[in-house]
Structure formats: C-alpha cells, structure tokens
C-alpha positions as CSV (number, residue, x, y, z in Angstrom):
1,X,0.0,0.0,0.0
2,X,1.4,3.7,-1.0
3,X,-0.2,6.5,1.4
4,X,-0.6,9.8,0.5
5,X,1.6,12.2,2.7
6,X,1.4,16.0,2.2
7,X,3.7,18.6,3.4
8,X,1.4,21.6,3.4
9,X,-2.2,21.1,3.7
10,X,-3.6,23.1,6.1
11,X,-7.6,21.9,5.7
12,X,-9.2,18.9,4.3
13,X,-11.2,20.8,1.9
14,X,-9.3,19.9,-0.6
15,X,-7.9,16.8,0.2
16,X,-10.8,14.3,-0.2
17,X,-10.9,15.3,-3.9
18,X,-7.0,14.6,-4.5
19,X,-7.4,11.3,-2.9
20,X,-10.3,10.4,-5.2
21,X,-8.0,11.4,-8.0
22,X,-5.5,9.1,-6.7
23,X,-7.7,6.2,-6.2
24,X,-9.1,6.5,-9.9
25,X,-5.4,6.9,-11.1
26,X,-4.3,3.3,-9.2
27,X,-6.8,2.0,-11.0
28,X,-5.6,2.6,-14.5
29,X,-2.6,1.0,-16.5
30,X,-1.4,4.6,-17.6
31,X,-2.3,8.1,-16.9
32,X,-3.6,8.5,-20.2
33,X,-6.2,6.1,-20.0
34,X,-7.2,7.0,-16.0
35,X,-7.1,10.8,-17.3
36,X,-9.1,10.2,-20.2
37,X,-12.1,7.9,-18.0
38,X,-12.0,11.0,-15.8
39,X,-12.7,13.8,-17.9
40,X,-15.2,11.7,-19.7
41,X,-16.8,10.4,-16.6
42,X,-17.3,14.4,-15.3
43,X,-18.4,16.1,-18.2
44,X,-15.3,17.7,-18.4
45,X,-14.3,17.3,-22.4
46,X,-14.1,14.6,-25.2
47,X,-11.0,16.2,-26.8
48,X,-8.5,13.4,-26.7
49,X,-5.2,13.6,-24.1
50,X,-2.6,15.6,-25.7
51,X,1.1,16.0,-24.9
52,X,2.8,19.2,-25.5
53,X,6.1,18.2,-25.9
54,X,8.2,20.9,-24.2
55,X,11.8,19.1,-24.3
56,X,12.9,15.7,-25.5
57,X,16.6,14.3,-25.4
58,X,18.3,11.0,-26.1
59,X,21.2,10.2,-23.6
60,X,24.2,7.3,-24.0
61,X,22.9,6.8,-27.7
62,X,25.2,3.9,-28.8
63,X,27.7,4.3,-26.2
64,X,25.5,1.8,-23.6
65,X,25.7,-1.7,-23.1
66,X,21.8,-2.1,-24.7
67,X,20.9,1.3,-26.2
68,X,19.9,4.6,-25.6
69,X,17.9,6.1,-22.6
70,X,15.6,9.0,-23.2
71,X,13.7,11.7,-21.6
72,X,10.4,13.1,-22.5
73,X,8.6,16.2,-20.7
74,X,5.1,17.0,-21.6
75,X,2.0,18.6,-20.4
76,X,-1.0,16.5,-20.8
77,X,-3.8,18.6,-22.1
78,X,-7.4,18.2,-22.9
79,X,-9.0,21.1,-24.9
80,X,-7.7,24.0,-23.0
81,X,-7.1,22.5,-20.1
82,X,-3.7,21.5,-18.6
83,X,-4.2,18.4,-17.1
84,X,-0.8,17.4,-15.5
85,X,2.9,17.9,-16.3
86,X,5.4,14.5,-16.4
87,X,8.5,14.1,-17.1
88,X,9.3,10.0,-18.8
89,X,12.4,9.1,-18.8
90,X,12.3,5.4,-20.7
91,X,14.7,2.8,-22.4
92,X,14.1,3.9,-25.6
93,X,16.2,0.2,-26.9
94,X,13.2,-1.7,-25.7
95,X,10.8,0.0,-27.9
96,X,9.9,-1.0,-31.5
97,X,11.2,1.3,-34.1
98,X,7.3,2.6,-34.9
99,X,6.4,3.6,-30.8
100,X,10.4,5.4,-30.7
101,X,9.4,7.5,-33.6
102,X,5.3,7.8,-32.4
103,X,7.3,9.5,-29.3
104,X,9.7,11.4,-31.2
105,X,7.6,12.9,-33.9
106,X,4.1,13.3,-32.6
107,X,1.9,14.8,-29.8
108,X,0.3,11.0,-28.4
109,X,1.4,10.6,-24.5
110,X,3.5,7.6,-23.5
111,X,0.7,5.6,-22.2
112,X,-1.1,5.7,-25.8
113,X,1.9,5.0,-27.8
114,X,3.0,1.9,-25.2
115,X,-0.9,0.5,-25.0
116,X,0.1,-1.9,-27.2
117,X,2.6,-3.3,-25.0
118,X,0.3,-3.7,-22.6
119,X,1.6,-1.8,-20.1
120,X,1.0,-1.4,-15.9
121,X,2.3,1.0,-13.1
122,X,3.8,0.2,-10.3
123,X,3.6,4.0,-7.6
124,X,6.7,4.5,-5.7
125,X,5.3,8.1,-4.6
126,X,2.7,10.0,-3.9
127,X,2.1,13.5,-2.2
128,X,-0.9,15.8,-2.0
129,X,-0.2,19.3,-2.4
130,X,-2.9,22.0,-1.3
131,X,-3.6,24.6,-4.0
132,X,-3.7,28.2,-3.3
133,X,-6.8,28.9,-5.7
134,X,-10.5,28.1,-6.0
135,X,-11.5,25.2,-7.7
136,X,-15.0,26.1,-8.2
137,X,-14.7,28.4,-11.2
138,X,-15.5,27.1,-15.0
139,X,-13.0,29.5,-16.2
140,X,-10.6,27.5,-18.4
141,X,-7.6,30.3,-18.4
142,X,-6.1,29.3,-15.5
143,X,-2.4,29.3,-14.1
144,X,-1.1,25.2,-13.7
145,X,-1.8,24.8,-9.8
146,X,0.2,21.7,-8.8
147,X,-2.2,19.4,-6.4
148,X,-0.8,15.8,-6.5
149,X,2.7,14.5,-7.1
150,X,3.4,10.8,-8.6
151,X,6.2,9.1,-9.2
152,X,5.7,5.8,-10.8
153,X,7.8,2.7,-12.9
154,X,6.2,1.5,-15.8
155,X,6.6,-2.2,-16.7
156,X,5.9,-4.3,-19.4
157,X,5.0,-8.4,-18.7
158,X,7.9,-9.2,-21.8
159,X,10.1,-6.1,-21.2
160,X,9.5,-5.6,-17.3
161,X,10.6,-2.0,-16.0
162,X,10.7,0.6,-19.6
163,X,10.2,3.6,-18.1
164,X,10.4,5.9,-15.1
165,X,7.5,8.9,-14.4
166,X,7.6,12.2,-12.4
167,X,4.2,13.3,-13.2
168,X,1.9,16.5,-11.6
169,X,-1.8,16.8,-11.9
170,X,-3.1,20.2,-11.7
171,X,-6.2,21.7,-9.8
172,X,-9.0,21.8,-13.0
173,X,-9.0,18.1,-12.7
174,X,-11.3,19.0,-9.2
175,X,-13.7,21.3,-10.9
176,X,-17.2,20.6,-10.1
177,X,-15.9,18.1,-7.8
178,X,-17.6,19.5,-4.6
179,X,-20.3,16.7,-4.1
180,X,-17.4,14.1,-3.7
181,X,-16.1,15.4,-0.7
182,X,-19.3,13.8,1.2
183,X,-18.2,10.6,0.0
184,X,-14.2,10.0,1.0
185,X,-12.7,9.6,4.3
186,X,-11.1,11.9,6.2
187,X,-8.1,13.3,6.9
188,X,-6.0,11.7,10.0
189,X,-4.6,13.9,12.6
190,X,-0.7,14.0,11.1
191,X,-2.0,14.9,7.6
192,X,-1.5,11.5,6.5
193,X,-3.9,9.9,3.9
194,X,-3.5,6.0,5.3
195,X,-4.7,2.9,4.0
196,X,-4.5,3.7,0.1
C-alpha cells in the first residue's frame, strides 16, 4: 500500500478530492487512459489527451551496453485545459522502431503510444499538495496549480521495468468536484492519507 503524505495542507477541503483522483489513477494502467475515463466520466471534455512536448533528449545513444535512454517532458492537455505535467524518462532500446518515432515525432502521450505493450504502473510516490486557488470556477484560463505528485515505474509483462515517471496533476482536474467530498474519508490527525 502507498499512502498519500502531504507537506502543506492546512484543511481537508481539498484533500478528499485529490485522494479520489489518486484512487481512480491506481486504477488505470497509464495516466492517459485513467485521465481520459476522468474527464469523460465528469463532463469535463471529449477532446483526446494531448502531450505538448516541451523538451525531449536522447542520452548514452550507442555508447550503452543495450541502447539509448531518453527523456520526455510533456504537459498532458485536454482542450484548454492542462491536465498534468510529467517528465518520462524510458529505455528507448526496448521499444519498436514505430512507438520510438510515435514519441519522437508526434503529440500522443506515453501511455497511448506503449498500449500496445500492454503496459501497468507500479507507484513509488505520492504526495498531495494544497492549491492556493479556487476550484469552483468554470474558467478554463487558468495558471497550472500543482495538487498531487506521482512518481511511478512503468513495466511491461515481456520487457518488465521501460520507463520511469515524475508526473503532476493540476487543480481543474477538481472542478465541479464539490459533491465528492461527502463521500471519502477523512483526513487523520498527522495529515496522513492511510490505508490507500
């Protein structure tokens, strides 16, 4: 089990949603797929998962023992929306020729161009983060306001371990999401979101 520990909540308005979001994102094989199901399941847009590339590298290209390590950073957007920010850094080697170049050369997130790999997640960590701003408002020009942290290995059943995740959702993912609060538990004393 992987609790959620955060440094700097101050109420537990806000931290009944985040663990909902962290429950529905255990329950996917990539954040692609759980962030899709939860935009769709909240009325909240049908536009496909982007990623915005914002910087991609290969490292140790030929000079390895198996091949060449890379690094992908990305927002993940929906519409207008910024739904989290990662940072993948994954053995490019173990990848076929087609998903390398899918990753190089277009804007489909890792866990859409690996699907086929059949991938799962295995969460080494997770931390709730208290925003500063409402989440009430339907505005959709909005500042990124970190809210939960993830770090994560993604495996492969033929490949194993292929990639390691830094990934950070953002507060619109918790618009409208005022009714839910009735339905998580609460907060224990130390801040400490046990039992995940």
């Amino acid at each position: 089990m992987v609790a959620i520990v955060s440094n700097t909540i101050e109420s537990d308005t806000l931290i009944t949603p985040v663990r909902m979001l962290y429950l529905h994102l255990m329950s996917f094989p990539t954040a692609t797929s759980a962030l899709a199901a939860w935009m769709s399941d909240r009325g909240m847009g049908s536009d496909p998962i982007q990623a915005k590339v914002t910087e991609q590298a290969y490292h140790n290209a030929g000079t390895t023992r198996k091949g060449a390590i890379a690094t992908r950073r990305v927002r993940l957007v929906c519409g207008p929306r910024v739904l989290s920010e990662a940072t993948i850094v994954y053995r490019a080697y173990l990848l076929p020729d087609e998903l390398r170049n899918q990753l190089h050369s277009t804007d489909l997130p890792f866990g859409a161009v690996v699907e086929s790999l059949g991938p799962s997640r295995r969460t080494t960590l997770a931390r709730a983060m208290l925003a500063q701003n409402t989440l009430t408002s339907d505005d959709t020009v909005r500042a990124f306001t970190p809210i939960l942290e993830l770090h994560a290995t993604v495996l492969t059943a033929h490949h194993g371990p292929i990639a390691r995740v830094h990934e950070v959702y953002g507060a619109d993912l918790l618009l409208n999401m005022t009714a839910a609060h009735q339905h998580a538990h609460a907060l224990s004393r130390d801040g400490t979101l046990a039992e995940i």
